[in-house]
KOLZA-688267 format. One record per residue: residue in three letters; x, y, z of N, C-alpha, C in turn. Coordinates in steps of 0.05 Angstrom, whole numbers, plus 5000, padded with zeros to 4 digits. Example, Ala and Ser with C-alpha at 12.3 -4.5 7.8 and 13.67 -1.06 7.14 Angstrom:
2
ALA526448865156524649105156526449345156
SER525749555142527349795143525850015157
***
This chain:
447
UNK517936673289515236703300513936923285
UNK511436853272509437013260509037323273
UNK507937373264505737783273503637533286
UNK502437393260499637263279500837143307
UNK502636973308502036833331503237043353
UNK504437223359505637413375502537523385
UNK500837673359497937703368496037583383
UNK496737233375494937163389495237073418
UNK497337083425499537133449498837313472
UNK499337583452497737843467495037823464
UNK493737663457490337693465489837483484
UNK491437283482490837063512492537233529
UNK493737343536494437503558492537743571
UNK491637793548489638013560486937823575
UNK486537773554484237553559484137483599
UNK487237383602487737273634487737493643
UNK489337633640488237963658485837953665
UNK483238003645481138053637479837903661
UNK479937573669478937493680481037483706
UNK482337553710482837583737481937843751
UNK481738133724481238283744477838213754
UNK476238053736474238053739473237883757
UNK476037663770475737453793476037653824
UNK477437903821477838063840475638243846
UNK473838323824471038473827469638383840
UNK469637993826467137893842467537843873
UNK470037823881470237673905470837993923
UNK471638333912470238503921467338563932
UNK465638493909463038533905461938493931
UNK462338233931460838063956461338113984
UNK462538433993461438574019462438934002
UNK462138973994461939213981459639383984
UNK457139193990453939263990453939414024
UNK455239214036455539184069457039434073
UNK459239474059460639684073459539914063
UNK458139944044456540274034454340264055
UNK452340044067451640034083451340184104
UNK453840084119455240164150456540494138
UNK457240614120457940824114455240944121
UNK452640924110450141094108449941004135
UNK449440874141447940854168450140964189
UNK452541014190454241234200453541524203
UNK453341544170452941834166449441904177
UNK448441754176445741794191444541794223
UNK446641694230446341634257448442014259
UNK450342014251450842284256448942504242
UNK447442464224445142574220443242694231
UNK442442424252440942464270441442664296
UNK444042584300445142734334445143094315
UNK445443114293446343434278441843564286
UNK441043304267437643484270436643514298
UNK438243334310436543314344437543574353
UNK440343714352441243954366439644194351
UNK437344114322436944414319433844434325
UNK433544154337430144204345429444284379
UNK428444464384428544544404425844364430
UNK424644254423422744014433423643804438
UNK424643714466425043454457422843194465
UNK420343244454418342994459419042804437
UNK416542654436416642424419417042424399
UNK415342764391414342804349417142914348
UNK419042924361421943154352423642884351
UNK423842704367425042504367423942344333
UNK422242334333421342094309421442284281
UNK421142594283422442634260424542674258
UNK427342754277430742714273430342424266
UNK429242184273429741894266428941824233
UNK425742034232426042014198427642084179
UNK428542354197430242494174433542424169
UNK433842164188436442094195436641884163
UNK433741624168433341494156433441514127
UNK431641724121431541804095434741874086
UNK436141994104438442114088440741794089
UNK439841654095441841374094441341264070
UNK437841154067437541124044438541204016
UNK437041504022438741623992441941593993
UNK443641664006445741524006446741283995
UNK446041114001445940883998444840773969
UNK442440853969441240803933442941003921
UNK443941243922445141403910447741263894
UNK449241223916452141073911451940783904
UNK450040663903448840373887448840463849
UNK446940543852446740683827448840663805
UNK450540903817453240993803454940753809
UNK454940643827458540423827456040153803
UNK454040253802453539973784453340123744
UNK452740323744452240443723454540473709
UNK455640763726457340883711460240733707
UNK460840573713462740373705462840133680
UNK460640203672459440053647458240123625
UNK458340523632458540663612460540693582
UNK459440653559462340653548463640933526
UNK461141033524462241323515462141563536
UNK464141703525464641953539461542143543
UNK459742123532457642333525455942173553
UNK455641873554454141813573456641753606
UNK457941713598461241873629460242083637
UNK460142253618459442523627456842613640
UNK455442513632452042553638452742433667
UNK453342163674453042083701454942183716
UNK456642333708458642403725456442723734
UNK456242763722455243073722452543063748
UNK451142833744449442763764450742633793
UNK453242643791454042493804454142733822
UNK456442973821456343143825454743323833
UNK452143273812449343413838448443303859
UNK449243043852448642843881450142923896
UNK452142993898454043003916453843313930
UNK452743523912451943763929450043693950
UNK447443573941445343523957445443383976
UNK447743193980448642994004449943224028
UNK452543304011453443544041450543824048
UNK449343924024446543974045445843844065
UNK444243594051442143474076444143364097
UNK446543364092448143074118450843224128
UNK451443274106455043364112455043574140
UNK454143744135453843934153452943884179
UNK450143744179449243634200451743454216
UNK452443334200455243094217457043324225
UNK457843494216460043744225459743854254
UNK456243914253455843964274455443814301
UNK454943494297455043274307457543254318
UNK459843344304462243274304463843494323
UNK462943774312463943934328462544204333
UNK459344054337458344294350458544424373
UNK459044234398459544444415462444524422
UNK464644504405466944654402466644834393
UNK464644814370463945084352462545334366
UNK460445214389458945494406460745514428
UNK463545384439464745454461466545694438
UNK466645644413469245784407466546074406
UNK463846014396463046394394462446414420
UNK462846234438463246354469465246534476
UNK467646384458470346484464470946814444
UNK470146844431469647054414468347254417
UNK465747224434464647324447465447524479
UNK467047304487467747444511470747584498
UNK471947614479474747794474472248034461
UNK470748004446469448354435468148474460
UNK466748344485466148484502468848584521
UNK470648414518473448584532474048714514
UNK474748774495475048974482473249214486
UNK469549164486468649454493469049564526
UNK469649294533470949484564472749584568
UNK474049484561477649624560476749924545
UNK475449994521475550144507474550434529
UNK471650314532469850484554470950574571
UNK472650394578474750504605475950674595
UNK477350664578480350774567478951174564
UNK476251104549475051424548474851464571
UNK473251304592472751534617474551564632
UNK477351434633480351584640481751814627
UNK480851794600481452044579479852284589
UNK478152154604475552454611476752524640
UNK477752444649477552434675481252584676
UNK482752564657485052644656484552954648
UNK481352984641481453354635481853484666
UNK481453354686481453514717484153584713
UNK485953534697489453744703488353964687
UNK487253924667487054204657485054354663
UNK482154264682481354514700483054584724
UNK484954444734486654444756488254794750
UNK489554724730491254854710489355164714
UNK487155044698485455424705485655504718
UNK483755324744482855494772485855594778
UNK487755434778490355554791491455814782
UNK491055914753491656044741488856374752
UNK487256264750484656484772485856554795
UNK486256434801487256384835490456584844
UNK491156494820495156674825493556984815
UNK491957054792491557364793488957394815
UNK488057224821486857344844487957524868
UNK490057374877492157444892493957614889
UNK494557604858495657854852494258164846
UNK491458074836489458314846489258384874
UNK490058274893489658304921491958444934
UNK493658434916496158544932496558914911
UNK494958884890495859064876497159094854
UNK498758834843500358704822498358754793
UNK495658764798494458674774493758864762
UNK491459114782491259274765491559514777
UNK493559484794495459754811493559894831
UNK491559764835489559804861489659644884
UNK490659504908490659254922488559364934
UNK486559084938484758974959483358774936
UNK480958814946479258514950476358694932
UNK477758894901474459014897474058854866
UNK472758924859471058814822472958544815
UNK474958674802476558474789477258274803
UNK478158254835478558014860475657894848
UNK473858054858470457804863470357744835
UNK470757804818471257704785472257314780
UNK475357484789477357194789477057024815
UNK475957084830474656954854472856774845
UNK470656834830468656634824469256544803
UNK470156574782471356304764473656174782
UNK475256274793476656074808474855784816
UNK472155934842470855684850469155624835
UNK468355624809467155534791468455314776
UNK471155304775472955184772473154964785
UNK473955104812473854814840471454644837
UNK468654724837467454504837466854344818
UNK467654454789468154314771471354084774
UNK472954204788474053954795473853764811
UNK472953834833471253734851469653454842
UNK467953594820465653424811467953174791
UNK469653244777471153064767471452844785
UNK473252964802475752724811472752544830
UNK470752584836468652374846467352244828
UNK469352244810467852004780468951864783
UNK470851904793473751704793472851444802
UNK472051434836472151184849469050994830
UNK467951104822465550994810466950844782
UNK468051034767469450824742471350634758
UNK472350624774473750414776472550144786
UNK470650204804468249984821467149864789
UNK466650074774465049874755466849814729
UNK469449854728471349704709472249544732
UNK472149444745473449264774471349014768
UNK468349164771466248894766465548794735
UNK466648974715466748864684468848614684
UNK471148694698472548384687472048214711
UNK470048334728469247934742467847854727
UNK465448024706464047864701465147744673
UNK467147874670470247774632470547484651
UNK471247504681472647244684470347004687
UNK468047064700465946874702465246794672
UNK464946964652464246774629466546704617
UNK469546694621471646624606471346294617
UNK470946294642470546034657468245804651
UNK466146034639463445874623464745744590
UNK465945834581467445804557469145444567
UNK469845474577471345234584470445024607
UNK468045104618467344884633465944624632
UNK466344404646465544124629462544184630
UNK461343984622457244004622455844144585
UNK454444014586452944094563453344464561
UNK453844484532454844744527452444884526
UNK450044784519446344944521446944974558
UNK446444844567446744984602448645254599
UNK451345164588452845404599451845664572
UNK451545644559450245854536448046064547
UNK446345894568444346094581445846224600
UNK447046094624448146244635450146494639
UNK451746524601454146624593452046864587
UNK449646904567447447034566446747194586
UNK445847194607445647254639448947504639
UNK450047324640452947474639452947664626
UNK452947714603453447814579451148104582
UNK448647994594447148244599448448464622
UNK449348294644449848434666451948614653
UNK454348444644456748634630455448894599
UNK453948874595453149074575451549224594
UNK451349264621450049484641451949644647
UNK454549424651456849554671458249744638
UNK458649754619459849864603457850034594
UNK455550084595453950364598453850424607
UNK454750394636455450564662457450764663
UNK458550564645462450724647462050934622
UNK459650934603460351104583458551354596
UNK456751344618455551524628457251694651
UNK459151494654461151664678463351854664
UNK462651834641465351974631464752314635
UNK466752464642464752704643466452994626
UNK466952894604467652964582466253214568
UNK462853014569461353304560460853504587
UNK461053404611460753524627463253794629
UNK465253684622467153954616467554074591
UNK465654004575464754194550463954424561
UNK461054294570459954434577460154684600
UNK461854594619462354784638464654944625
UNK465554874604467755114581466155244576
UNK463755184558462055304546460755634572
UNK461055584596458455704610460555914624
UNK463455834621465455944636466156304627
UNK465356204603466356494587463456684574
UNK461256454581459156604573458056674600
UNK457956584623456656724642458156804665
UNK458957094650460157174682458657454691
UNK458457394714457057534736458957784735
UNK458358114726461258294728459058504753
UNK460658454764459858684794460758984789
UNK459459154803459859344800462659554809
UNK463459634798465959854796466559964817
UNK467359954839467360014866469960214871
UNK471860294842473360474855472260794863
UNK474460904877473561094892473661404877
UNK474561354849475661624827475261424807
UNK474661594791474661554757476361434758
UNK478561494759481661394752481561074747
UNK480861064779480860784791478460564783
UNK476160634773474560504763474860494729
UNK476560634719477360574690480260384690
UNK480560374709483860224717481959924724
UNK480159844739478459594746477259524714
UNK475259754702474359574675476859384650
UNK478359614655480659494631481359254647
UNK482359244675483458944685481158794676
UNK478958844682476858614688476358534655
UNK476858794625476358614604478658434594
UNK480558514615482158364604482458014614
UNK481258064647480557724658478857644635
UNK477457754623475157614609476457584591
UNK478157654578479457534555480257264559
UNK482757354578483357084588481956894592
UNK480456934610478256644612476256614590
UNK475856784561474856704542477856424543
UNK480356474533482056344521482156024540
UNK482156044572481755904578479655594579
UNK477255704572474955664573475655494544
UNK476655594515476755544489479255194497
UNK480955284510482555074524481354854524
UNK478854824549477854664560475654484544
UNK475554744533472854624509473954384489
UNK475954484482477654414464478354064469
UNK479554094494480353824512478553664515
UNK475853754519473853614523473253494493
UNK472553644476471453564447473753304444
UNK476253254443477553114432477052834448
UNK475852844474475952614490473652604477
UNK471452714471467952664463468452474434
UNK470152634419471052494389472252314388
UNK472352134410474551874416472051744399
UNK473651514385471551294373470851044391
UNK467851024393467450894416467550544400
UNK467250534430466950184418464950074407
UNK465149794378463049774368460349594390
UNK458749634384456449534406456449294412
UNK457049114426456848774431454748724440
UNK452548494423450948434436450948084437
UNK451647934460450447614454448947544440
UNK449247424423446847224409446746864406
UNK445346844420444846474425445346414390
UNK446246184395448046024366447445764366
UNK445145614353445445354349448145174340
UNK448144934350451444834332451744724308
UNK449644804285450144734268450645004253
UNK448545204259450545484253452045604267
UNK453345504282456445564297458845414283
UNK458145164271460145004244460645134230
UNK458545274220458645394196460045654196
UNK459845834215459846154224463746064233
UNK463645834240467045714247467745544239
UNK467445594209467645354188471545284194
UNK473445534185475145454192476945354206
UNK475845394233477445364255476544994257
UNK475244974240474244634251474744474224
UNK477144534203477044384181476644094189
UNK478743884204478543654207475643574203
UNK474343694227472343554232468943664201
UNK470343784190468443884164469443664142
UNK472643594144474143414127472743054133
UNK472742994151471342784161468142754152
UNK467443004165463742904157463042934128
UNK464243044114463843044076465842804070
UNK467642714080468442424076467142234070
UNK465742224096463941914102461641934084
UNK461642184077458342154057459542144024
UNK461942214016462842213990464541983986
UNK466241874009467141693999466941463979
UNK465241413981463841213959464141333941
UNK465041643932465641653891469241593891
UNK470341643915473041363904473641163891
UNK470840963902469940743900468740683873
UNK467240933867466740953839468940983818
UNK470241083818471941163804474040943803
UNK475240743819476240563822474540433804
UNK473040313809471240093784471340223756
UNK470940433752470840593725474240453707
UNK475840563729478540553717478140203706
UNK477240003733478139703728476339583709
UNK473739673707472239683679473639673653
UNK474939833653476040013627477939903618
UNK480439793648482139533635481239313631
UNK479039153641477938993629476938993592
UNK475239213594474739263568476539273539
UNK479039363553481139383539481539173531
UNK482738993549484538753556483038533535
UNK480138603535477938353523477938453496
UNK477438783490476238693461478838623439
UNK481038733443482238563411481538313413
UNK481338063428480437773420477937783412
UNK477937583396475137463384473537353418
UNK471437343411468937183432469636953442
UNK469736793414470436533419473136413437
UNK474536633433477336593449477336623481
UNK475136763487475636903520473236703538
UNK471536513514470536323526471536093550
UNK470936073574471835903589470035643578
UNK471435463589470135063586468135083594
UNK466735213626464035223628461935423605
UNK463435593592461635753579461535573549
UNK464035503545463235233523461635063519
UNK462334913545459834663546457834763546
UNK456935023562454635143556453135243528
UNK455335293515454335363487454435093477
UNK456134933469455534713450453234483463
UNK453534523484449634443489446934553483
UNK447234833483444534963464444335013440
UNK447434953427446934903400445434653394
UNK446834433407445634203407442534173405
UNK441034373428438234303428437134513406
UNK438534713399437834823371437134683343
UNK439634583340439434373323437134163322
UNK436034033348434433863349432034023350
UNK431334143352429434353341429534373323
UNK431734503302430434533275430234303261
UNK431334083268430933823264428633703262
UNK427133783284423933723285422033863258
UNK423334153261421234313249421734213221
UNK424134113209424834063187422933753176
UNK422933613195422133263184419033273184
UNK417633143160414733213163414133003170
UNK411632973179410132803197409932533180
UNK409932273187410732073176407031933175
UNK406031843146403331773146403531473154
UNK400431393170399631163172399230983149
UNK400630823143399330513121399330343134
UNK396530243118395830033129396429753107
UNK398929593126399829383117397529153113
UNK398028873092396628713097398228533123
UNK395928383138397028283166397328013155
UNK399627873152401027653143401127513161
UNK401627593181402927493212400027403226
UNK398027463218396327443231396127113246
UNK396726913236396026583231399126533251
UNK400926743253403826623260403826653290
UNK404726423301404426373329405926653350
UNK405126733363406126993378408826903394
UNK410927063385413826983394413827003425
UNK412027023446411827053475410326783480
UNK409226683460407726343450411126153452
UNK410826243433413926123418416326143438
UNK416826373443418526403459418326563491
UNK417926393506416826513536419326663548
UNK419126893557420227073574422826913595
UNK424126903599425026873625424827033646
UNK423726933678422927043703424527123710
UNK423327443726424927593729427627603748
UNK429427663757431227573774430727743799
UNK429527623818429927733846432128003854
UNK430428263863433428413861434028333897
UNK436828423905438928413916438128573944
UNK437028423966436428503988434728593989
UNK432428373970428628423971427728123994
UNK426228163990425027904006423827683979
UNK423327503990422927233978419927283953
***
């Protein structure tokens, strides 16, 4: 067996490839139109439900433009991916592949603009504003918990004015008996440590009645943590519960400026501050020199002390003031198509789906490209004449045929009139001569 005939072997083989893949195109073709179709008009109808959630009107003119803008984006769709599954598969150099591919690709940005997204939110918008519901209500527990946490930190300084006054209070007593500054009774230095003592007391005093107040209003912060945790998850259009969670959300940003006003932190700065700068010193009441130089030295020495004390308190207080507060929460209403977006990840599926249905069709493309290409293959080593079917034959050797008789015409020139002598003229007419025979009745006429 020849090279030639092995060749021509492998070119009728391709050849049948050739037309079978091209018997599988056509009998593709013929709902291929239908199903890009029902794809756009999918993606449009979810189009529609994405523009209707960001128009806030819902009359007639809001209705008929989500319906235009649904429409229009089906169309382009639709002519879009027409286009390319008919073009770019019949491209045959790389320079024009590339060009349509490249447009293909801009097409394909401008589809997830106008559609993709919109379907995302169609798809999972209101998962998307329950989740910044849900997000929402953990940063406002967090500034409560926080707010709380300082005005317990503030409220834990009453041990350490406890601590003072008690400390006033034991040399009071020991000025009273004589222990302190070897004089007993009740003169300078007693009325000294006497009144920071109760300067003390009602500074604790004034503490510990912060108490029941922070707790009433960290008690009513997490009803209102639990009333919107409950808005987060309850059935009914998520715009109903969004206003209501709102409502919430204000009340709870009252109750956590409440709690940062109860803290009374600077309030025991400040009464550090006033402890060591304003003291009232009474007059020297002993009865000898002796004894009134024996009262100043005690009494500069309480003031020492209660400078040091005072520096204590200050001290305790500054560190609760320097607590880092919580960052500020404020609600903000969220349409659901920027709630998709703002929770792009938490919702891949449903972002995977809606850029699906609008791209799918360059699969589709790309599938024909490849079966193009084996066709192409498969056909050109044969000659023309070989990949001819019998109908394309007869077809051709019949317009050769009327070719031919064409140039046939154009070729023969026109044939001139002569005029014969009439010989015949005298000769009896052969319909004379010879009469016709009548015609034969046809076959189920009448008589």
């Amino acid at each position: 067996m020849t090279d030639e005939t092995r060749l021509s072997r492998a070119e009728a083989q391709g050849v049948r490839h050739a037309r079978e893949l091209e018997g599988h195109l056509g009998w593709l073709d013929g709902f291929t139109g239908a199903a890009l179709g029902v794809l756009a008009t999918a993606s449009g109808i979810y189009t529609y439900l994405g523009v209707s959630s960001l128009l806030d009107d819902d009359g007639a003119l809001s209705v008929f433009a989500a319906l235009a803008y649904s429409i229009a984006v089906s169309v382009g769709i639709f002519v879009f991916w027409s286009y390319l599954m008919r073009l770019l598969p019949a491209m045959r150099t790389n320079t024009a592949r590339l060009g349509l591919m490249g447009a293909m690709g801009l097409g394909s940005l401008a589809i997830v603009a106008m559609s993709s997204w919109l379907n995302a939110a169609a798809l999972a918008g209101a998962a998307a504003v329950e989740q910044h519901l849900a997000e929402t209500v953990q940063d406002y527990q967090g500034a409560l918990e926080r707010t709380h946490g300082i005005a317990i930190s503030a409220q834990g300084l009453q041990r350490d004015v406890s601590r003072a006054r008690q400390s006033f209070e034991d040399l009071s007593e020991q000025e009273a008996t004589g222990e302190l500054s070897g004089f007993a009774g009740r003169g300078a230095v007693f009325r000294v440590l006497q009144q920071k003592a109760e300067e003390l007391t009602a500074l604790e005093d004034q503490i510990a009645s912060q108490e029941p107040a922070i707790e009433r209003a960290f008690a009513e912060g997490n009803q209102i943590l639990s009333r919107m945790r409950s808005l987060t998850v309850e059935p009914g259009p998520v715009e109903a519960r969004s206003v209501e969670f709102s409502e919430e959300a204000v009340r709870l940003a009252g109750i956590i400026s409440q709690l940062r006003q109860l803290s009374v932190a600077p309030l025991v700065a400040r009464a550090a501050q006033d402890l060591s700068a304003s003291v009232v010193l009474p007059e020297l009441d002993g009865s000898t020199e002796t004894t009134r130089a024996g009262q100043q030295a005690t009494i500069n020495s309480v003031l020492e002390v209660l400078g040091q004390r005072a520096e204590t308190l200050r001290q305790a207080a500054e560190a609760v003031i320097s607590m880092p507060p919580p960052d500020e929460t404020v609600y903000t209403p969220i349409s659901t198509a920027d709630a998709v977006i703002r929770y792009a990840g938490n919702f891949v599926p449903s972002w995977a789906g809606a850029i699906s249905i609008d791209l799918l069709p360059a699969v589709l493309v790309f599938i024909l490209m490849v079966v193009q290409a084996a066709i192409r293959s498969s056909r050109d080593p044969a000659r023309i004449e070989d990949t001819m079917t019998m109908a394309e034959l007869r077809a051709a050797l019949s317009a050769a045929r009327d070719v031919d008789a064409s140039l046939d015409r154009e070729r023969t020139p026109p044939q001139q009139d002569t005029q014969e002598p009439d010989d015949t003229r005298n000769e009896p007419d052969d319909e004379e001569t010879h009469p016709r025979p009548a015609p034969t009745p046809l076959r189920g006429s009448g008589p």
